[in-house]
C-alpha positions as CSV (number, residue, x, y, z in Angstrom):
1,X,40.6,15.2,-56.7
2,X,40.7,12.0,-55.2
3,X,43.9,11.0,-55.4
4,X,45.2,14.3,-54.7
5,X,43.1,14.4,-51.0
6,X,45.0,10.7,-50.6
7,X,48.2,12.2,-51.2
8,X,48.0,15.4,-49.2
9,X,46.4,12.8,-46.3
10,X,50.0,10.7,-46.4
11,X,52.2,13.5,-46.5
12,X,50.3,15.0,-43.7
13,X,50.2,11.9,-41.4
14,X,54.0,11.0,-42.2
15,X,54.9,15.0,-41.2
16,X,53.2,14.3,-37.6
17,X,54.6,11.2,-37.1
18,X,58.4,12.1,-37.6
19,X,58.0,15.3,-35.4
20,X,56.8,13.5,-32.7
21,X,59.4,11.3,-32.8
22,X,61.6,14.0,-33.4
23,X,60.5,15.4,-29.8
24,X,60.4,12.6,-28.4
25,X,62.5,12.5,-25.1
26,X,62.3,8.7,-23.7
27,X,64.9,6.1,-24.6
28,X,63.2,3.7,-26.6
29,X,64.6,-0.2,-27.2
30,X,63.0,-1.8,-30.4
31,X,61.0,-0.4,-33.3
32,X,57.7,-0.2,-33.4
33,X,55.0,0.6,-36.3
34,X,53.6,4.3,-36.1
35,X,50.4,4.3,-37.9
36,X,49.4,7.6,-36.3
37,X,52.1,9.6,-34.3
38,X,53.7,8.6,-30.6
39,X,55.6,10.9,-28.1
40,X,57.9,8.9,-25.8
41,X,58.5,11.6,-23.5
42,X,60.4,11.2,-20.2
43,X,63.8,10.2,-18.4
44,X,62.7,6.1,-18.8
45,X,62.5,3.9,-21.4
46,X,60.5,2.4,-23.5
47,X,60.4,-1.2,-25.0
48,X,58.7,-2.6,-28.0
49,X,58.5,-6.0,-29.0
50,X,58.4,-7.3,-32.3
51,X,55.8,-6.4,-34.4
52,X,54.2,-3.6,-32.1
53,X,51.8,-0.9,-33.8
54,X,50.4,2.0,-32.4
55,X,47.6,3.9,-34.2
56,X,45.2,2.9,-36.4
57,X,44.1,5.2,-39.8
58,X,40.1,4.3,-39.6
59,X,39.7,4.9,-35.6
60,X,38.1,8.1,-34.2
61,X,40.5,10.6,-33.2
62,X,43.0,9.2,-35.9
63,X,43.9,12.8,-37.3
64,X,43.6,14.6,-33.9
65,X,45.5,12.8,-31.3
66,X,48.8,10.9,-30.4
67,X,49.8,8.3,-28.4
68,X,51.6,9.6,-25.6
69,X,54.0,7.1,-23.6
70,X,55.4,8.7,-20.2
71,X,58.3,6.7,-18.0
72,X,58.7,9.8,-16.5
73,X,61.9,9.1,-14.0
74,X,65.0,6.9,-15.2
75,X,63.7,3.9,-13.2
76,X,60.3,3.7,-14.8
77,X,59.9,1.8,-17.9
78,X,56.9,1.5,-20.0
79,X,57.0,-2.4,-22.0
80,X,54.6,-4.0,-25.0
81,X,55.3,-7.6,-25.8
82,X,55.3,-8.6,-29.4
83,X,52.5,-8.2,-31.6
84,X,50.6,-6.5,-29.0
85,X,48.2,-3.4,-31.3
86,X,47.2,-0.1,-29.4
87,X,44.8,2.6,-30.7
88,X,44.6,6.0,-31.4
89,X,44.4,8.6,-28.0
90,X,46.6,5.9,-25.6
91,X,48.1,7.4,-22.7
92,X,50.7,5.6,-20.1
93,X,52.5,7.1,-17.6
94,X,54.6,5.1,-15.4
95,X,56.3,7.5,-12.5
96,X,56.6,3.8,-10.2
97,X,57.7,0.5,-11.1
98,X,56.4,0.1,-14.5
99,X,53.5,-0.6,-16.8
100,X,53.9,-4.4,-19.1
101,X,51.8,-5.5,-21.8
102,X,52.0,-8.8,-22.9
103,X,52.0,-10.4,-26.1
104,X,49.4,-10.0,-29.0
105,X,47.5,-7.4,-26.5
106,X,44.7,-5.0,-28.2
107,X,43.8,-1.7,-26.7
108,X,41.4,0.3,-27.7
109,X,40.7,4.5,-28.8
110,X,41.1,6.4,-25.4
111,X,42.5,4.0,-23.0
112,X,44.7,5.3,-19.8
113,X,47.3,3.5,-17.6
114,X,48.9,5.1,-14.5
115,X,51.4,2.9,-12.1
116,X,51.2,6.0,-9.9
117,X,48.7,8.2,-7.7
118,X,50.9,11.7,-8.5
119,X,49.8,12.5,-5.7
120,X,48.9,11.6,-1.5
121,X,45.2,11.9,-1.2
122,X,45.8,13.2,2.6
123,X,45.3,16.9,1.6
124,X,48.5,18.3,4.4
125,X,50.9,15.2,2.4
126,X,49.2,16.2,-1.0
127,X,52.4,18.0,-2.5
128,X,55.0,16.2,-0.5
129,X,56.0,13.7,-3.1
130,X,54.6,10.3,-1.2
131,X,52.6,8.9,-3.7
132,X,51.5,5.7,-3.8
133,X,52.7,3.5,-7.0
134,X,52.3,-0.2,-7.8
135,X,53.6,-2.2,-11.1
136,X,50.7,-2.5,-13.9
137,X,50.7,-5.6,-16.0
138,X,48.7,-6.8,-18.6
139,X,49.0,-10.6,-19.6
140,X,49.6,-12.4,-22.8
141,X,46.1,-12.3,-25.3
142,X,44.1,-9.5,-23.6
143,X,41.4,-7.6,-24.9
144,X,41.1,-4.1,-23.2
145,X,37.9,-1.7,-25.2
146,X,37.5,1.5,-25.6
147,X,37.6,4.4,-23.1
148,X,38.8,2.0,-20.2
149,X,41.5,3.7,-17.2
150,X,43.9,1.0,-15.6
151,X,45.1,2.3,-12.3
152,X,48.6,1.4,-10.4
153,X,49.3,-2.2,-9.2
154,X,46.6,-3.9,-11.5
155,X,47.0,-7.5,-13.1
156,X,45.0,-8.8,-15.6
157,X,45.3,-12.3,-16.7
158,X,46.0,-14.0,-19.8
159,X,43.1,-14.2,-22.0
160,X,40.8,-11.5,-20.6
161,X,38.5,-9.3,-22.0
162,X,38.1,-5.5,-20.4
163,X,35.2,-3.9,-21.2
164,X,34.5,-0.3,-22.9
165,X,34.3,2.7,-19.7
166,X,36.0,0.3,-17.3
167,X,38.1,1.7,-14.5
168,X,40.7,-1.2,-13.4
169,X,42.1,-1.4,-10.1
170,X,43.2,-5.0,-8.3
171,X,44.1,-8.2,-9.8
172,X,42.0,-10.5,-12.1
173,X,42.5,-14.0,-13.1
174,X,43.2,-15.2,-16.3
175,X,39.8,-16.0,-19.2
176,X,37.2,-13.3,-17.8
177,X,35.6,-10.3,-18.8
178,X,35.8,-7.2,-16.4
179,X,33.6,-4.3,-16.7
180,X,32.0,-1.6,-14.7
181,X,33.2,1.1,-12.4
182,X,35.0,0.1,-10.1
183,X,35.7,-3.0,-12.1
184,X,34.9,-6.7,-11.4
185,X,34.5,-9.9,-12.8
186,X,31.1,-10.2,-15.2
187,X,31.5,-13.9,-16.3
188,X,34.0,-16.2,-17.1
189,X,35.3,-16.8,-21.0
């Protein structure tokens, strides 16, 4: 019984991966590992470096979600240096000037990048199309936990640690750990 649960598991998990890249609409330059299943949708691309993995089989959400990667005009471009490892639920959307990891970055279940406000918070400009949008990009080596939302125009330095249920906004220097709502700096590394 075991061995046929593990076998119905695989075929099940291989059959949501390939449709999702099957519908996937975003042009996407490199290959990357899909442990559990991505969706590149948009008119951007997307680029992997070497050794990139998204998904991982004994996270929550594993059987339930997808990573969902969104350069959605054919400017935007969404970018993961190599050896960078992101977990299951990931969502980036990149309507502006882009979202970059660096290399060897980890990112935890449920994380969120936007390079864009979608929207003008002046209620009268609201649905006029003037959002506000500023490049996103994570550094070489960093850490980002669990559940944490990274908002347009951030920098995070190399070496940095972001802790779980942080909401990013601003730029951070390299070897600290951020944390809290709005985020800061907690202490160096």
């Amino acid at each position: 019984m075991i061995l046929l649960s593990r076998i119905v598991r695989r075929v099940y998990r291989s059959a949501r991966t390939r449709f999702y890249r099957f519908i996937s609409t975003a042009k996407v330059e490199g290959k990357f590992c899909a442990v559990s299943p991505v969706l590149c949708d948009g008119k951007g691309k997307v680029r992997v470096g070497k050794g990139v993995t998204f998904g991982f089989i004994q996270d929550a959400d594993f059987w339930t979600s997808y990573t969902f990667l969104n350069p959605r005009n054919a400017d935007a471009c969404i970018s993961f240096g190599d050896g960078t490892t992101v977990c299951n639920h990931f969502t980036a959307v990149a309507e502006g000037p882009g979202i970059e990891f660096g290399k060897k970055v980890l990112v935890g279940t449920g994380v969120s990048v936007f390079d864009s406000d979608f929207h003008d918070v002046d209620p009268s400009n609201r649905c006029s199309g003037t959002q506000k949008s500023g490049k996103v990009v994570i550094a070489d080596n960093v850490w980002i936990g669990e559940r944490v939302t990274i908002l347009k125009g951030t920098r995070i330095g190399e070496n940095s640690v972001v802790a779980a249920g942080a909401v990013v906004s601003g730029e951070f220097p390299a070897n600290v750990v951020i944390g809290g709502v709005p985020a800061k700096v907690i202490r160096n590394i």
